[in-house]
N, C-alpha and C positions, 0 to 999 in steps of 0.2 A: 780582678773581678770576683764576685760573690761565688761561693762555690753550690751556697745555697738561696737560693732564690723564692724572693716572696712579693705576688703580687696583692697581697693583702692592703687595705689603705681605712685607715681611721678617719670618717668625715666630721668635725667638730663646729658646730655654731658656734660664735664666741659673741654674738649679738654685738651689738653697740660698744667698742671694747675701746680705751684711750690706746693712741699710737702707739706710746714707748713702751705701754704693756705688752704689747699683743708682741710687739719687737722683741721684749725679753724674752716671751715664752717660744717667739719663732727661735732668737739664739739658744736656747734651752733646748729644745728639741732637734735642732741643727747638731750641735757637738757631742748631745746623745749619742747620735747617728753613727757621725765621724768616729768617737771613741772607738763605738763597737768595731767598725771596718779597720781601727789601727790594731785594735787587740786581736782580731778574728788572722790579723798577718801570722800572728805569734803562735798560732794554735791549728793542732791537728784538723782536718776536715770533720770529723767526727767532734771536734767540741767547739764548731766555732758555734755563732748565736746568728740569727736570721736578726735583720735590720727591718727597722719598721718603715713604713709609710703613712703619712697624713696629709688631709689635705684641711685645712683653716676657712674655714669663710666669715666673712665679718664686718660691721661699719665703723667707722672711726668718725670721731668729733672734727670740727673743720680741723684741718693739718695741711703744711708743705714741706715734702722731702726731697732734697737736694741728694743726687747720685753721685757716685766716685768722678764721675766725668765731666758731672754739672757744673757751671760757670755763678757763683753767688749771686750777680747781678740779674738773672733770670727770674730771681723774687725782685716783686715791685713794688712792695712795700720793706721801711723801717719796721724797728721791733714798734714807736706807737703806729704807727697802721697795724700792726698786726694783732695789737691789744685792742684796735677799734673793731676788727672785724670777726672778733673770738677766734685766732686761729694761735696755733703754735708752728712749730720749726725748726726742722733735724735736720743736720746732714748723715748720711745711710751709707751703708757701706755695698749697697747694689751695683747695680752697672745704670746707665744712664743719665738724663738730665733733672729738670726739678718737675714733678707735677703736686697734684692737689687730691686728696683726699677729705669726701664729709659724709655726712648723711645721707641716704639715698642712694648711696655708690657702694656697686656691691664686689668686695675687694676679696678676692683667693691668695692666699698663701701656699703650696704645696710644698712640704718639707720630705721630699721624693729621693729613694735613693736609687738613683737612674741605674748602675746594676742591675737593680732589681728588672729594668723594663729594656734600655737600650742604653747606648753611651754615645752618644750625639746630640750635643746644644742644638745645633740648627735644628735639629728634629724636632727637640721638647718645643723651643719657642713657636716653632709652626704648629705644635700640636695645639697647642697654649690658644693659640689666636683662631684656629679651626674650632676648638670648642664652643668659641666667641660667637664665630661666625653662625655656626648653626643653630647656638642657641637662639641668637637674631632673627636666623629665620622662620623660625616657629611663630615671631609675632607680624613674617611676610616684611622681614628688612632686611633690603638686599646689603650685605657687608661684604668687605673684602680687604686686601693689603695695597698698600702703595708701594714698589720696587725703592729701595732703600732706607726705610720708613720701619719700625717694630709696631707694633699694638695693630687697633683693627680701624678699620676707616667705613665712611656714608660716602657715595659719591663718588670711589675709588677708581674707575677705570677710565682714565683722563674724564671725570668729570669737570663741571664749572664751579661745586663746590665743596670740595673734598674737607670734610671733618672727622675729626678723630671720637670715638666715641666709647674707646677701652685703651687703655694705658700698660701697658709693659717694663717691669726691669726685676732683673735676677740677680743673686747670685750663685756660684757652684764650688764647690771644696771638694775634691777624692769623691766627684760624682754625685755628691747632695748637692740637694736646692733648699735654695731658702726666696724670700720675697714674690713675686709672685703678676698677677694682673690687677686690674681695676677698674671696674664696667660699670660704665654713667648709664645710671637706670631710673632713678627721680631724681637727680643730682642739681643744686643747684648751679651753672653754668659760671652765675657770676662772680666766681670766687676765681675762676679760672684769669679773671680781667687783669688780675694780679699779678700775674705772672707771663713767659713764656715760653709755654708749657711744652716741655722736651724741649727746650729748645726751638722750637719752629714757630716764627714771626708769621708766617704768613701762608698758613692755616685755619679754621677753624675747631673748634668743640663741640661734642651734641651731647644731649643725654635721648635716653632713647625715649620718656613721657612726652620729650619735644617732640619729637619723632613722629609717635602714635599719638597726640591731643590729648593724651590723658593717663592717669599712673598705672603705674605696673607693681601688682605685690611682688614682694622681694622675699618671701619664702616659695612662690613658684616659679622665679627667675631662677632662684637658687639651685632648688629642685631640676630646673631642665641642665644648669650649667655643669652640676656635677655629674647628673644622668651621661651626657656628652666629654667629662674628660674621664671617668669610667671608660666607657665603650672605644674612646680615641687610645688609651695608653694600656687597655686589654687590662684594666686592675678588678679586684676583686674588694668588695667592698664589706667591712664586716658590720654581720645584721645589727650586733649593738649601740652602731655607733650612728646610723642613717640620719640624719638631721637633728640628729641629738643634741640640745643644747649644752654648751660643757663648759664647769667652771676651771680656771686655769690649774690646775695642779702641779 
């Protein structure tokens, strides 16, 4: 564990960013991290270096990624279906199945060094989808979890039509994260047709425009989502960087 501790956390807009970019600079800032926590082993308390915190927010062009434990056939299209419906296609080195990223869909990355806050997965991902939850309810949408189920759900407590309407898959190294959620907010749904998404046949998808009749700006979505994993993970947010738009570096 950290001997020094920093709840500091850099929030970064990365706008409309392509997949495999936004993927390099997550691994970029991932093994930052790691480095630091290997070399700080080697060194007195007095010279280690404090580890950073970031959290990403960003849209991606239509995309489907396939997780370590995702089954191929989950995508339902060939590579020409996929050149017909503008999409691309990675397999990811996260935890879970395949879902779908595009436009509309407002996706967090936190590249977190749990040290820094607690050292408990279950924790972070409950925290992850509680953020979800509340930011939901600010627009008066009741969300919730389904008992064995990850992301966040409409409909959730034995409803009649339980949909998924935020996405979850991570991973974690020596206590960093990387990947992150991904909350249908103008999303179009029907990209989702494509697939079966996590894995789960018999389910539905929402975005939340469906939800409410009509769109939701995605810099005040933004703004409540991060507002809420602030205050959930007790982090401290540095004033430079508050919704800052930021080119990769």
């Amino acid at each position: 564990m950290n001997t020094i501790i920093n709840k500091q956390v850099s929030c970064i807009n990365l706008g409309l960013i392509d997949y495999k970019e936004a993927w390099d600079y997550q691994e970029k800032l991932f093994h930052q991290t790691v480095n630091i926590k290997i070399s700080n082993r080697k060194l007195l308390e007095s010279e280690q270096a404090q580890t950073p915190n970031y959290l990403l927010f960003c849209e991606h062009p239509h995309v489907y990624t396939l997780g370590k434990s995702g089954k191929p056939e989950n995508l339902l299209l060939d590579e020409k279906g996929l050149r017909k419906e503008g999409a691309q296609y990675y397999k990811i080195n996260r935890g879970g199945d395949i879902t779908y990223h595009g436009p509309g869909q407002l996706v967090v990355y936190p590249i977190l060094d749990l040290d820094n806050f607690f050292t408990d997965i279950h924790k972070y991902l409950r925290l992850l989808e509680e953020a979800v939850i509340q930011t939901l309810a600010e627009y008066d949408v009741s969300a919730g979890r389904i008992d064995g189920l990850t992301g966040v759900w409409l409909d959730f407590n034995n409803g009649t039509n339980p949909r998924k309407i935020c996405a979850m898959g991570v991973k974690t190294s020596r206590w960093v994260t990387m990947h992150g959620l991904a909350l249908n907010v103008n999303s179009d749904i029907n990209y989702f047709k494509h697939i079966i998404p996590c894995g789960i046949d018999d389910k539905a998808v929402t975005s939340l425009h469906l939800e409410l009749g009509s769109e939701v700006p995605m810099n005040k979505i933004q703004s409540k989502l991060q507002r809420h994993l602030v205050e959930l993970f007790e982090m401290e947010v540095e004033p430079d960087s508050k919704f800052q738009k930021s080119g990769i570096r």
